[in-house]
N, C-alpha and C positions, 0 to 999 in steps of 0.2 A: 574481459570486456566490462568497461562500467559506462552506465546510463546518467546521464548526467539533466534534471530537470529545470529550465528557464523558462522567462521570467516569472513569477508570482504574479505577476497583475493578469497574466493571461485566464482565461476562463478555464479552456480546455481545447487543444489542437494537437493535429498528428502530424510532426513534421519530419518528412524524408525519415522512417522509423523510430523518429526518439520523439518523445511525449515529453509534451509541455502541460503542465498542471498547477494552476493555482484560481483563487478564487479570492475580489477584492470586496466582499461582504461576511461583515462577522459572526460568528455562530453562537450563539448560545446555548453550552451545555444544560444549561436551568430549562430550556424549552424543547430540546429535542433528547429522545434517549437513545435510539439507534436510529442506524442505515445502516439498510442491504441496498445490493445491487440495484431492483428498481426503483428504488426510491434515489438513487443517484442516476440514474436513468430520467427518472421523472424531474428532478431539477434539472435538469442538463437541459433535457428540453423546455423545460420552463422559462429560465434561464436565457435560450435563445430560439425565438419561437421559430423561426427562419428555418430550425430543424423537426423534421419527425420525427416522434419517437422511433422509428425504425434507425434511423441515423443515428440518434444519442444512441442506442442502445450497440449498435455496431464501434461507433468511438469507445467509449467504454468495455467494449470487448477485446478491443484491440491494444488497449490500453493496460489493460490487466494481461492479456497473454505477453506484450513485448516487456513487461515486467516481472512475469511468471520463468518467462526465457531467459531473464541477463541473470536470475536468480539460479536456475536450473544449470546454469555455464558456470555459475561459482564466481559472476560477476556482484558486483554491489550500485547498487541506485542509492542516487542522493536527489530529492525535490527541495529545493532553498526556502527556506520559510519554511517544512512541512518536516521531515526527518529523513534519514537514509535507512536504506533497508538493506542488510547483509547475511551473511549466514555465520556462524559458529561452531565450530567442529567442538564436537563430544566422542571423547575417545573411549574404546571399546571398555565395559565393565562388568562386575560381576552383578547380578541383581538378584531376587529372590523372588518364587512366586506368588503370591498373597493367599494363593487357596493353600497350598500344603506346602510351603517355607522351602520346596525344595531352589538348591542354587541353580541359576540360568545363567546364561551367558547375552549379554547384551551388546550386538555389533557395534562399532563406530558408528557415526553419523553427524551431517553438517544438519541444521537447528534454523529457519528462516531467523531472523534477528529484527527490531526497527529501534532505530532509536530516534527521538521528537526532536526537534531545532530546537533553536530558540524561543522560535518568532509563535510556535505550535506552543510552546510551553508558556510563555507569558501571554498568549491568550485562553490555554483553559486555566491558569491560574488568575487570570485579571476577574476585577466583580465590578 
């Protein structure tokens, strides 16, 4: 199953379970150094006063679990302008354990993955 996100101009909407994500205001890494969850909350609502934070805060929830889901199915989301998000298999290896160098054995495993667009990458690159 892949999630497939449209258009970029959209703010933020949840339609019939696939999410639409983008934002037509540009960001300044030089101004901002992180965001967590309320603070994308708190724009959201900002953003569009018409909602309560209770509401940004349930879109955003929903937003990340039906994202957390197409990843956990071994699906891949793509937001246009933004990057795709997939997994990566790492296959089972031998490792060592750093207190007493004895060898372990280290299971398989799929790796969340993201990789930036474009449109994401010439904007933290642009000055």
């Amino acid at each position: 199953m892949n999630l497939y996100v449209t258009p970029a101009n959209l703010s933020l909407k949840v339609i019939e379970g696939n999410c639409v994500f983008g934002e037509n205001q540009k960001a300044s890494h030089k101004t901002t150094t992180n965001m967590i969850r309320s603070d994308l909350i708190a724009r959201l609502a900002e953003l569009h006063p018409q909602l309560q934070i209770k509401d940004a805060e349930i879109a955003v929830k929903v937003i990340i679990e039906a994202l957390s889901n197409t990843l956990s199915k071994g699906g891949r989301i793509e937001i246009r302008g933004f990057g795709s998000f997939g997994l990566n298999y790492r296959p089972p290896r031998l490792g060592r354990n750093p207190k007493n160098g004895n060898k372990v054995k280290v299971p398989a495993k799929y790796v969340p993955h993201f990789k930036a667009g474009k449109e994401l990458r010439e904007r933290v690159n642009s000055d």
